[in-house]
C-alpha positions as CSV (number, residue, x, y, z in Angstrom):
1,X,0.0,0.0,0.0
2,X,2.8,2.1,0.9
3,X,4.5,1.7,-2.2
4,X,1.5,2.0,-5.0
5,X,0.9,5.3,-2.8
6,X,4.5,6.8,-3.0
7,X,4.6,5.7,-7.2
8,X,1.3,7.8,-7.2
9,X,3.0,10.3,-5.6
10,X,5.7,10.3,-7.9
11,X,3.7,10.8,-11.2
12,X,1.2,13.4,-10.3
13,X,1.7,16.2,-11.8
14,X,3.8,18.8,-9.3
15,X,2.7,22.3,-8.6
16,X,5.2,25.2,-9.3
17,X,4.4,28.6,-7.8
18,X,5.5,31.4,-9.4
19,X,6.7,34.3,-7.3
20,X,4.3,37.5,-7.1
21,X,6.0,39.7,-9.2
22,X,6.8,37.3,-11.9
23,X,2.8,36.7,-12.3
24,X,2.6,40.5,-12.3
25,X,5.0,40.3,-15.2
26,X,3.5,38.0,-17.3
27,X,-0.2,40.0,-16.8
28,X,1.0,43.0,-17.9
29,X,3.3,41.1,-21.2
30,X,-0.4,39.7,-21.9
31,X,-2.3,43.1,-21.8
32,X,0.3,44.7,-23.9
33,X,0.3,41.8,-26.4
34,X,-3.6,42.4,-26.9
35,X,-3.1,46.3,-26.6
36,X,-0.7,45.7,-30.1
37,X,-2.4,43.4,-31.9
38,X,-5.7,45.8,-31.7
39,X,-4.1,48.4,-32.4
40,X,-2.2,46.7,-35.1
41,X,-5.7,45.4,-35.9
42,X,-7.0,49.1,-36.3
43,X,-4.5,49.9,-38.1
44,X,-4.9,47.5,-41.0
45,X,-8.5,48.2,-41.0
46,X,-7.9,51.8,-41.7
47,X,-5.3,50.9,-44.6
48,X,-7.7,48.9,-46.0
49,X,-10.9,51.2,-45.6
50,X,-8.4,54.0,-47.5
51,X,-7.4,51.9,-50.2
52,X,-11.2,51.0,-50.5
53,X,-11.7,54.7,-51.5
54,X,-8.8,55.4,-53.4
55,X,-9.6,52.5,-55.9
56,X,-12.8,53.9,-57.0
57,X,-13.5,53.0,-60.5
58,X,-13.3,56.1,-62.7
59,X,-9.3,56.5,-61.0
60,X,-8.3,53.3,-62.3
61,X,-9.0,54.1,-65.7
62,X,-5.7,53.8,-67.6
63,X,-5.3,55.3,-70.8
64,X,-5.9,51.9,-73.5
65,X,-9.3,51.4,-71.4
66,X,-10.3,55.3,-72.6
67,X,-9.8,55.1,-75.7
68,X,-11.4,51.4,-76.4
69,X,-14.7,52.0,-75.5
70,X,-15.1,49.3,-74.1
71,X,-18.7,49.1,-71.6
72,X,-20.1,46.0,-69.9
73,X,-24.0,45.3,-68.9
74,X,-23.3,47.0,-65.6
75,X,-24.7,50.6,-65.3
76,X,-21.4,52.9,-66.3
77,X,-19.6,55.3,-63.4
78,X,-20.2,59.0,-63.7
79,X,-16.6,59.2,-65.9
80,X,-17.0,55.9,-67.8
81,X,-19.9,57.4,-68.7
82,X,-19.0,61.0,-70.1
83,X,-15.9,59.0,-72.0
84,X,-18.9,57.0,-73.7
85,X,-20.7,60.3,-74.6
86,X,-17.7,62.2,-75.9
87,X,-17.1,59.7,-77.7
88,X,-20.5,59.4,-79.1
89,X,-20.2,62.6,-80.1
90,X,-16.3,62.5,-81.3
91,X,-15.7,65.4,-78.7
92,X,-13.0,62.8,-77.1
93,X,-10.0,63.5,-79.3
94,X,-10.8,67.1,-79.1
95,X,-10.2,67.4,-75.7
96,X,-7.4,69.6,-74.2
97,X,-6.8,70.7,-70.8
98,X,-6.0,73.7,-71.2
99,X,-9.2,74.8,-73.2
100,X,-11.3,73.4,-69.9
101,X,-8.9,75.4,-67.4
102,X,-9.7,79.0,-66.4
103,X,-6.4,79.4,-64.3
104,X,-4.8,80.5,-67.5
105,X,-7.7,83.3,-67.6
106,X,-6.9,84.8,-63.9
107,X,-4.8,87.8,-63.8
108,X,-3.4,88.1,-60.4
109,X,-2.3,84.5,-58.7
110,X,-4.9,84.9,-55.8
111,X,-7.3,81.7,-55.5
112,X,-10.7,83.1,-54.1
113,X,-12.5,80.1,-52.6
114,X,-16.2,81.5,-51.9
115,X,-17.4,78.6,-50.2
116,X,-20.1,76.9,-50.3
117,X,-21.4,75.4,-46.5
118,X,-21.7,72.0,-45.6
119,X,-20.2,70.4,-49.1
120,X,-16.9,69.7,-47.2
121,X,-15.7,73.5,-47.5
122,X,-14.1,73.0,-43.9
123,X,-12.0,70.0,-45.1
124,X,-11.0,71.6,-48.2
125,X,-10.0,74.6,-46.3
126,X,-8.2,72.9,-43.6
127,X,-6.5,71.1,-46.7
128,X,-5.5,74.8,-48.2
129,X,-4.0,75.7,-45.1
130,X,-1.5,72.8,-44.4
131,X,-0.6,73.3,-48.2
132,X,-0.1,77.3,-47.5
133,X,3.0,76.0,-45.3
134,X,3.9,73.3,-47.5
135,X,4.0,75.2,-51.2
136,X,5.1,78.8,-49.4
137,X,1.5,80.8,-50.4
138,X,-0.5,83.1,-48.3
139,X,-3.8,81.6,-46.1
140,X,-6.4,84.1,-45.2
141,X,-10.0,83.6,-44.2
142,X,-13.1,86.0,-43.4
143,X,-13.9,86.3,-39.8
144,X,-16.7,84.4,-37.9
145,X,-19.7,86.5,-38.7
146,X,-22.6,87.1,-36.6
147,X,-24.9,86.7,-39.5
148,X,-23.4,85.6,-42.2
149,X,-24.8,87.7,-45.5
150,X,-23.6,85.4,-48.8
151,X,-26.2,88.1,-50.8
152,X,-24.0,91.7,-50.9
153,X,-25.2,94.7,-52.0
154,X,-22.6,96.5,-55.3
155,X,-21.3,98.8,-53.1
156,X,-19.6,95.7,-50.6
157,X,-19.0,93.8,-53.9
158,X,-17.1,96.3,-54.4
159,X,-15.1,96.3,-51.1
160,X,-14.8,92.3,-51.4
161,X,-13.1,92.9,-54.5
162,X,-10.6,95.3,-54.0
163,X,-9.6,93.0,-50.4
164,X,-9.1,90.1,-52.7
165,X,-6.9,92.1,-55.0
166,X,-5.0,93.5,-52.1
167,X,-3.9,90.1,-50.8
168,X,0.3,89.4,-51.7
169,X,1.0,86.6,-54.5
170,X,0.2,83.8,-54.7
171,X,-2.6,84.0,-51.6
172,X,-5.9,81.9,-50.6
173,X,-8.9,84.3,-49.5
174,X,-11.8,82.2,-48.1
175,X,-15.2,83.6,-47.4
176,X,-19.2,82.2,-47.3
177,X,-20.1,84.3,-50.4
178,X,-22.0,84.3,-53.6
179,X,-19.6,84.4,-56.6
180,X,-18.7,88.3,-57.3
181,X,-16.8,88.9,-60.2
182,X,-13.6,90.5,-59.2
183,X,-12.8,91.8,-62.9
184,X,-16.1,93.4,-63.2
185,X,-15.1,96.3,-60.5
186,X,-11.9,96.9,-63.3
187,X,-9.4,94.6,-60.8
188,X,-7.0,91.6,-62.1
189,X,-9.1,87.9,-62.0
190,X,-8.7,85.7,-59.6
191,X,-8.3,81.8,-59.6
192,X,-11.6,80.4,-58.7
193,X,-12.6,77.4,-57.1
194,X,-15.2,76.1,-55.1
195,X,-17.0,72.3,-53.7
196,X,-20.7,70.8,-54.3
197,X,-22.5,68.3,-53.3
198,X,-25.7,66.2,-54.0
199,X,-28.2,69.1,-53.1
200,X,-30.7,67.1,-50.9
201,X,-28.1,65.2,-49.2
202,X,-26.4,68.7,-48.4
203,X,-29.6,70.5,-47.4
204,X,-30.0,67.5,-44.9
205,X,-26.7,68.2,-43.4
206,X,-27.1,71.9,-43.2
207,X,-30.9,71.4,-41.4
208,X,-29.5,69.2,-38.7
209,X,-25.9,71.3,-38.9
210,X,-27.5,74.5,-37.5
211,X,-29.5,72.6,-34.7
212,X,-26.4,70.6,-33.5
213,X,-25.2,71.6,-29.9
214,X,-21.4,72.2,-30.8
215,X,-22.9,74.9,-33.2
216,X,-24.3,76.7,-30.8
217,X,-21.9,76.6,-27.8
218,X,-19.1,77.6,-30.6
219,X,-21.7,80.2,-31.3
220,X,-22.3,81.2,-28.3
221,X,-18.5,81.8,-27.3
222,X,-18.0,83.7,-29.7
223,X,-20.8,86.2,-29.6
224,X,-21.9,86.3,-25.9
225,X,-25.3,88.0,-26.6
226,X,-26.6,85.7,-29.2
227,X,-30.0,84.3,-27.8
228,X,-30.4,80.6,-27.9
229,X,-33.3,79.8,-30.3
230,X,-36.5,77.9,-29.2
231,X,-36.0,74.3,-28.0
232,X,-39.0,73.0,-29.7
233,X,-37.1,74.4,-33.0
234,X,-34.0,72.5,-31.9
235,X,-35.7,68.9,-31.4
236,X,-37.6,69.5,-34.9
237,X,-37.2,66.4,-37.0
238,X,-36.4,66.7,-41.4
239,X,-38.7,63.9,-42.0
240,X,-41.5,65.0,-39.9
241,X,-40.9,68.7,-41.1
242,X,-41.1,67.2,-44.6
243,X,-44.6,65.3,-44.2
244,X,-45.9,67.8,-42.6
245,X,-45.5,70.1,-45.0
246,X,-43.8,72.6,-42.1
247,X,-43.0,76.1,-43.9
248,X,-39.2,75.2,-43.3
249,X,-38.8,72.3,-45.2
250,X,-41.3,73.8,-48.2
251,X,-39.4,73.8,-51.6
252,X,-41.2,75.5,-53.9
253,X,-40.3,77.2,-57.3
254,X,-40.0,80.6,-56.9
255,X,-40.5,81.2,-53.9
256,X,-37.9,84.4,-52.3
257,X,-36.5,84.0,-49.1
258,X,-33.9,86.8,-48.2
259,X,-32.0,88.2,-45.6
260,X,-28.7,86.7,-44.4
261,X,-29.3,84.4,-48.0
262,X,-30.8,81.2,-49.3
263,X,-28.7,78.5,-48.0
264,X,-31.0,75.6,-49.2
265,X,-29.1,75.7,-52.2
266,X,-25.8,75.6,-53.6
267,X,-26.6,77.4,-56.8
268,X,-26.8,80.8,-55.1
269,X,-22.9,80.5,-54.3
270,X,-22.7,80.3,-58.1
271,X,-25.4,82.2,-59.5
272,X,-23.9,85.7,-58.0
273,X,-25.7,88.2,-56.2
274,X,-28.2,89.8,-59.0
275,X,-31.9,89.2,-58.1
276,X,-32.4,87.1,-60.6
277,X,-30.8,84.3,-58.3
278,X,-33.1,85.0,-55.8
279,X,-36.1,83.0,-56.7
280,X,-35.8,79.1,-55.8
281,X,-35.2,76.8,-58.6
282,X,-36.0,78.7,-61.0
283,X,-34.2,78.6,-65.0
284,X,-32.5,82.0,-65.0
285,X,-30.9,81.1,-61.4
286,X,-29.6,77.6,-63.1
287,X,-28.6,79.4,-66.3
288,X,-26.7,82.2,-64.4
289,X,-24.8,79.9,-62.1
290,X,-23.8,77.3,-64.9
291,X,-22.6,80.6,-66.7
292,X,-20.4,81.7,-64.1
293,X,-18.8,78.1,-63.7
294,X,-18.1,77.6,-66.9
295,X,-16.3,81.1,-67.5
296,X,-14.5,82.1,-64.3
297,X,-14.1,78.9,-61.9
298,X,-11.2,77.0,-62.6
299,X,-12.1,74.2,-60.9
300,X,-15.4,72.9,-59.0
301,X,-15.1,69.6,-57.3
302,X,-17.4,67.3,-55.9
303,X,-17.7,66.1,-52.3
304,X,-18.9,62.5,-53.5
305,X,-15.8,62.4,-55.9
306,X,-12.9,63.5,-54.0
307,X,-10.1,61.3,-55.6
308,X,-10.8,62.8,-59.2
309,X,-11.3,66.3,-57.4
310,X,-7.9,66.5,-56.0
311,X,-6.2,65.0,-59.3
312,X,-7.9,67.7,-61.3
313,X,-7.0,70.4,-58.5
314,X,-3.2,69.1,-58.3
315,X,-3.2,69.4,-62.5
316,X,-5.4,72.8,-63.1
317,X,-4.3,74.8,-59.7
318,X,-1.0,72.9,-60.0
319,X,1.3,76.0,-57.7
320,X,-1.3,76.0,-54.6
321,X,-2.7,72.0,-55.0
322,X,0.9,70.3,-55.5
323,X,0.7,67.3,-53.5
324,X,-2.6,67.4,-52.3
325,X,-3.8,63.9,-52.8
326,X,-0.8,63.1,-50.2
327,X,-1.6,65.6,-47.7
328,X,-5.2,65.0,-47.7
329,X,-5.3,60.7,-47.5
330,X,-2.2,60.7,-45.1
331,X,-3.0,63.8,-42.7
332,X,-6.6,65.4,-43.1
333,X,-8.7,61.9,-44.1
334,X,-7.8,59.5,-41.7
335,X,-7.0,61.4,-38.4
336,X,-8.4,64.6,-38.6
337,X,-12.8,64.3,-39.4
338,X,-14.0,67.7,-39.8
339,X,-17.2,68.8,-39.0
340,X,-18.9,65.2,-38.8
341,X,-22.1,65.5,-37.2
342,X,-22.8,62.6,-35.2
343,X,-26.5,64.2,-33.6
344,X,-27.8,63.7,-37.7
345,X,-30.4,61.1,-37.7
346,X,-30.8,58.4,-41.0
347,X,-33.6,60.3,-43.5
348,X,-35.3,57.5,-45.2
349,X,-35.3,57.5,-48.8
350,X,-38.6,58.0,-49.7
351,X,-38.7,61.5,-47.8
352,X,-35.4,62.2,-49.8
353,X,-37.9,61.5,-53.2
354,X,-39.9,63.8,-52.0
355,X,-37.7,66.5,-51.5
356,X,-35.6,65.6,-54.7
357,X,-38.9,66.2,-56.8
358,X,-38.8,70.2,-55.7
359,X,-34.9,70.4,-56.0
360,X,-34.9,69.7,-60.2
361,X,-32.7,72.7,-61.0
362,X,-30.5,72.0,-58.0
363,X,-29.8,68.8,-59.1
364,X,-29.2,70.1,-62.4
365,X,-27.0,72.0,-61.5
366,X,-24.9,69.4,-59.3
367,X,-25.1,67.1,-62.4
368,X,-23.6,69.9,-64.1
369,X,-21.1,70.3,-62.4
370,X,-20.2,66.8,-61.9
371,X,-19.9,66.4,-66.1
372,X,-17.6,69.5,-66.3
373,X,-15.3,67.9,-63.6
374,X,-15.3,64.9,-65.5
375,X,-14.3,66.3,-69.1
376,X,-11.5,68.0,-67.1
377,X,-9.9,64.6,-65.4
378,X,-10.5,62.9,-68.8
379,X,-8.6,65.6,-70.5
380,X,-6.0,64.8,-68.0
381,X,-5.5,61.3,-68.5
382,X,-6.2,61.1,-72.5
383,X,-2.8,63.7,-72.4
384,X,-1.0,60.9,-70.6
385,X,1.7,58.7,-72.3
């Protein structure tokens, strides 16, 4: 008995204890292992989100695939499909760069960036200023306003003009404005540029931007006096203002709403400051702002299209946009997200629809936008070897 218990003895398995601080040790190697590998985990997430955007089809296109007009059953992208359309039309071996950039029409090298709100202005601006440092230009921006008039009268036209011409070359003036024509007041042309975005999506964003609490504590700091506006106005919802056919969220065709400006639409940044661009969707606003683009803006990119926007920026506005692209995925992009509104609820798509049917013009417009961009980047690559 003795011995089967000592041979038992003798086989099971021994305990070792490890001293205190040694456990301690091997705690904190395991917490720090897991701390790496999520981060490292994050990491490789982000990588892969950011090469998820670069590769967007129409900045893949190489040159061969252009000009071979080749199309599949699949509904075309936005660029695929003005390369089918210029070449429907034999406009594609026409185009030139230089006959779709306005830069070469500017007489003083002064870009004047009259943005437009909530169609990622502030990115583009915070973009502008790390480049100011980067290319050696001048940065300057309008002061927070207390009410912010886009709509001036010909006498602060005027005044707006003659600042713009007083800034040092080259310089970046940014201001919430309609477009003023600088050259018009007998002073040197500016580079234009300006951003847009899909108009409903953007009028969204700027209904739920002005009731967001960051906007008015920023508000609020900066002009002490500044009432706080009703609370019942604050908790309004877009869909419900929408079905309900609340004055706010009622689109229709000519109606006038003045004051500090009409920033349900984008247009008006375009369209200038003439009364004519006054009325809401409306043909001689549309006409008037796709006018203005076409002649004086050197380039007008799109929100929803930022890869091809910065390679037509870094091409057309090459001595303020040189390495954009670089500044923007490795710096602004994926650390620094401006603006984001996180208090802006989901709109359903069938209120969108509904909205979309009194924004025609708008949407015109954006579309119009969208195919000039296009041409330009085209231009770009067809000039490639």
């Amino acid at each position: 008995m003795n011995i089967a218990r000592k041979i038992d003895q003798a086989y099971r398995p021994r305990r070792f204890t490890l001293p205190k601080r040694t456990s301690e040790l091997v705690a904190l190697i395991a917490v720090s292992t897991t701390l790496f590998l999520f981060l490292h985990t994050r990491d490789l997430h982000l990588r892969l989100k950011e090469m998820e955007v670069r590769l967007q089809p129409e900045d893949i296109i190489l040159t061969n695939q252009l000009l071979s007009g080749e199309s599949g059953p699949e509904e075309l992208s936005g660029v695929k499909a003005m390369m089918k359309l210029l070449q429907s039309t034999g406009e594609m071996s026409t185009l030139e760069p230089n006959q779709l950039n306005n830069t070469r029409k500017a007489q003083h090298d002064v870009v004047f960036f009259n943005r437009v709100p909530k169609v990622g202005s502030q990115t583009l601006m915070e973009l502008l200023r790390r480049l100011s440092i980067r290319n050696d230009f001048g940065f300057h921006q309008d002061r927070v306003q207390r009410v912010e008039t886009i709509r001036l009268a010909p006498e602060d036209q005027a005044a707006l003009s003659a600042l713009v011409s007083s800034y040092e070359e080259p310089s970046v003036y940014i201001k919430h404005v309609c477009f003023t024509n600088v050259s018009s007041f007998g002073l040197p042309e500016p580079i234009y540029i300006n951003l847009v975005r899909d108009p409903v999506e953007r009028v969204i964003s700027w209904y739920y931007y002005v009731r967001a609490p960051w906007y008015y504590v920023e508000r609020k700091i900066a002009f002490p006096d500044l009432p706080l506006p009703d609370p019942k106005w604050l908790k309004k919802d877009f869909e419900q203002c929408v079905l309900s056919g609340d004055r706010e969220c009622k689109y229709l065709k000519g109606e006038v709403r003045e004051g500090i400006g009409d920033h349900r639409r984008q247009s008006m940044f375009f369209c200038g400051h003439h009364v004519d661009c006054l009325p809401f969707n409306t043909d001689g606003a549309l006409e008037r702002a796709k006018r203005a683009v076409e002649e004086n803006y050197a380039v007008v990119g799109v929100l929803e299209e930022m890869n091809t926007t910065l390679a037509v920026l870094e091409h057309y506005v090459p001595r303020f946009f040189e390495g954009a692209s670089d500044v923007y995925w490795n710096e602004i992009s994926r650390y620094n997200p401006i603006n984001k509104n996180n208090f802006k609820p989901p709109v359903s798509e069938e209120v969108k629809e509904l909205v979309r049917k009194n924004f025609t013009r708008e949407i015109e417009f954006y579309e119009f936008c969208k195919q000039r961009l296009h041409k330009q980047y085209l231009a770009l690559k067809l000039k490639k070897p």
